[in-house]
N, C-alpha and C positions, 0 to 999 in steps of 0.2 A: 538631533531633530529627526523623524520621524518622516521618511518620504519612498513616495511611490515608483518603484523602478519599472520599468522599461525596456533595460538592456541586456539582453540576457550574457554574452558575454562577464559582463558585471556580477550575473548573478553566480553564473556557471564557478567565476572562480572563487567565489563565496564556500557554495555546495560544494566543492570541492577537495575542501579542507579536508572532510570527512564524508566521504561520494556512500562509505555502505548506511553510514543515518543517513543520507540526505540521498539516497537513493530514487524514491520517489520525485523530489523536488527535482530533480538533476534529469529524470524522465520526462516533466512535465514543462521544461523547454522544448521539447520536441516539439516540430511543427503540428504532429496530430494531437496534442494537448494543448500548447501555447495560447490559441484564440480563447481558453475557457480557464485560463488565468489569471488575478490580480497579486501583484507582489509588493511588498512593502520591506523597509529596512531600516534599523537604527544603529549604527556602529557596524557590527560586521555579522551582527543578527537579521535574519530572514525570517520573511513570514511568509506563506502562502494562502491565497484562498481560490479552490479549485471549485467554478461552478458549473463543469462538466453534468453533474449528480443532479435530481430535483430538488432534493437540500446544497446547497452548500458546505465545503471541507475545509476547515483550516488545518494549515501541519505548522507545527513551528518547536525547533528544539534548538538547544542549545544551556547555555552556562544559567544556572539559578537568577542572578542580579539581571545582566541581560534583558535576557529573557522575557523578565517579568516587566522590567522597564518597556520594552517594544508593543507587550500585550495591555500595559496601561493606557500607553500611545491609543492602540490601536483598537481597542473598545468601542469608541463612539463612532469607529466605521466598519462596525462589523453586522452583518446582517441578524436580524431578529430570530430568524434560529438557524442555527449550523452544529455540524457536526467536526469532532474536534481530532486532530492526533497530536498530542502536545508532553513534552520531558515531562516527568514526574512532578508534582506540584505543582505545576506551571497554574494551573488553570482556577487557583484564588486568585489571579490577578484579574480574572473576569466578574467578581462580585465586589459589589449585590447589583452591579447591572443584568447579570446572570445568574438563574437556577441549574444546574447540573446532574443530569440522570447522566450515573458510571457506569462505563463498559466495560469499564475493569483494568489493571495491570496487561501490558503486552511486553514482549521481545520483538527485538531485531536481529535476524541473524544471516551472516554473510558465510558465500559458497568459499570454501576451499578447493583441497584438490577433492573431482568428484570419486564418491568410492559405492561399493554394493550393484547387485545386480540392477540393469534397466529393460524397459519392454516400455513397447508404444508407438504411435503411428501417426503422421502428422495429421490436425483436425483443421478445417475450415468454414467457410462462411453455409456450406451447403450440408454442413451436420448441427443448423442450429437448430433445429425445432428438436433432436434426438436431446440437443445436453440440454434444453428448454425441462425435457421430460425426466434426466436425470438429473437435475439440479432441484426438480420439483419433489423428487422422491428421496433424496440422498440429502441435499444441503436448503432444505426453504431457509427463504429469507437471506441467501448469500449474494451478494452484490455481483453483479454478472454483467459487465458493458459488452455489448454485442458486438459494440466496436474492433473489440483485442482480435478479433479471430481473423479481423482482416490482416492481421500481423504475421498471421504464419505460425505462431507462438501457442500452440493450443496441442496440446498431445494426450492422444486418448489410448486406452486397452479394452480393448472387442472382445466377449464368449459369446458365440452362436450368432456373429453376426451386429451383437449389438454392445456399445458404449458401456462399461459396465464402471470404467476410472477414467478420470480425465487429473489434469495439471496444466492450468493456464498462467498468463500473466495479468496484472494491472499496469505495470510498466513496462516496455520495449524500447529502446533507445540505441540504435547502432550509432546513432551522431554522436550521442555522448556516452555512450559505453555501458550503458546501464541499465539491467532492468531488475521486476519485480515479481516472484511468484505470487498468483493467488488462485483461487476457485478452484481449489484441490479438493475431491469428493470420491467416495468410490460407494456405491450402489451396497443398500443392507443386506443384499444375499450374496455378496461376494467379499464382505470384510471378513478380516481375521488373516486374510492369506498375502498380505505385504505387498496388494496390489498398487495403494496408493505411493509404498514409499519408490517402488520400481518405475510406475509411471511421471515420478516426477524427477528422478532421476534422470530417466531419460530427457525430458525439457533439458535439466541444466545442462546435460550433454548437448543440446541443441541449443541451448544459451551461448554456451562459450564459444561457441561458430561465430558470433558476432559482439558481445558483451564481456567487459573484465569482469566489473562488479556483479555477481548476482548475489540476490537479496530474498527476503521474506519477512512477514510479521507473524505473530503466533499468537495467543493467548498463550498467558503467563501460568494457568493453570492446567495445559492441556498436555500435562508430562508423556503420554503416548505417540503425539506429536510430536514433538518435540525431539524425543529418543528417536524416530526416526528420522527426523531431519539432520540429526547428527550423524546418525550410519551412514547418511549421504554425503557427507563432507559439512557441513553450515555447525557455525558456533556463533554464541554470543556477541552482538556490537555495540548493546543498546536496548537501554528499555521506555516504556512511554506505556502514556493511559488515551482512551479512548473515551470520548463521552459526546451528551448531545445537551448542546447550552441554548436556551428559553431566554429571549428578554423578557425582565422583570416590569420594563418600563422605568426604570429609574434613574438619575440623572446619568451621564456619560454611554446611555445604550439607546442605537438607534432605534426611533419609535416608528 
């Protein structure tokens, strides 16, 4: 049966199993996420739906049967549109209550030992309007909670003064050991020169001061990426797709 938990203890040793997929989830116990969680479970499968965001996120991974059983469940209480990170296939369990525009194939991938040059300097809540202006110039359209910078967890590289790479997180977790890189960008008139793979380098280096697990997602097509996040220590744990599902209005989908 299909029921809504509460206890994060419960969950924690759930996400547990495997803390580098469930990475995120295992974050989002944290007292600075928790109020902006709903979680649901069938058997020893998890779901999350994080409404931190103005959309709505579901994550949910795990074994194919599962899986798909917990997303049938849990269909007719999912909100009318959200955005999804869900195991491979998963997400026909959502039709035809749901249409689905793809975002495509992603990776998971977890830090080993860190390796390659790092440079960077810790960023804060009083560099937000500069990464405002290079996120605006380097990554439009990349999810950016203002929140994370109160974390500590934002590490940038200066020429002449100014932001030119940054490497933050979406997840921090000293309670439960885990976080998340994301909003990695480095500025168009400074690519080419490995300034992003140095600057995030150095984060994991300031990761592991407080975190076992660290973590990342990737686009599954973004082979430049990627080959650098492996010079830094990170390999494969995991893959998932990404997309954003519309109620159709039709039977089993909240109206």
């Amino acid at each position: 049966m299909l029921r809504s938990v509460h206890d994060r203890a419960e969950l924690a040793a759930l996400l547990r199993k495997d803390a580098a997929l469930h990475a995120y989830e295992l974050g989002d116990l944290d007292d600075f996420f928790w109020p902006y969680t709903t979680w649901y479970r069938l058997g020893d499968t998890v779901a999350l739906v994080y409404h931190g965001l103005p959309t709505p996120t579901l994550l949910a991974f795990g074994p194919e049967e599962p899986l798909h059983a917990l997303l049938t469940r849990l269909t007719p209480l999912l909100p009318r549109v959200f955005y999804a990170h869900l195991s491979p296939g998963a997400g026909a369990a959502l039709a035809p209550a749901y249409t689905r525009s793809f975002g495509g194939p992603h990776h998971k991938m977890a830090l080993g030992d860190v390796a390659g040059p790092a440079e960077g300097e810790p960023l804060g809540t009083a560099d937000l309007d500069e990464l405002n202006r290079l996120y605006a110039e380097a990554y439009p359209g990349n999810w950016f909670d203002h929140r994370m910078l109160e974390t500590g967890q934002y590490v940038g590289v200066r020429r002449a003064g100014r932001i030119v790479a940054v490497a933050g997180v979406h997840v921090w977790s000293p309670a439960y050991r885990v976080s998340a890189i994301g909003n990695v960008t480095t500025h168009p008139a400074h690519r080419g020169r490995g300034l992003a793979q140095r600057v995030t380098a150095a984060l994991c280096l300031r990761l592991r001061e407080t975190t076992d697990v660290v973590t990342l997602n990737v686009k599954a097509d973004n082979a430049a990426a990627i080959a650098a996040y492996e010079r830094i220590g990170f390999t494969m744990v995991g893959d998932y797709e990404e997309a954003t599902y519309v109620s159709t209005g039709a039977e089993g989908s909240r109206t």
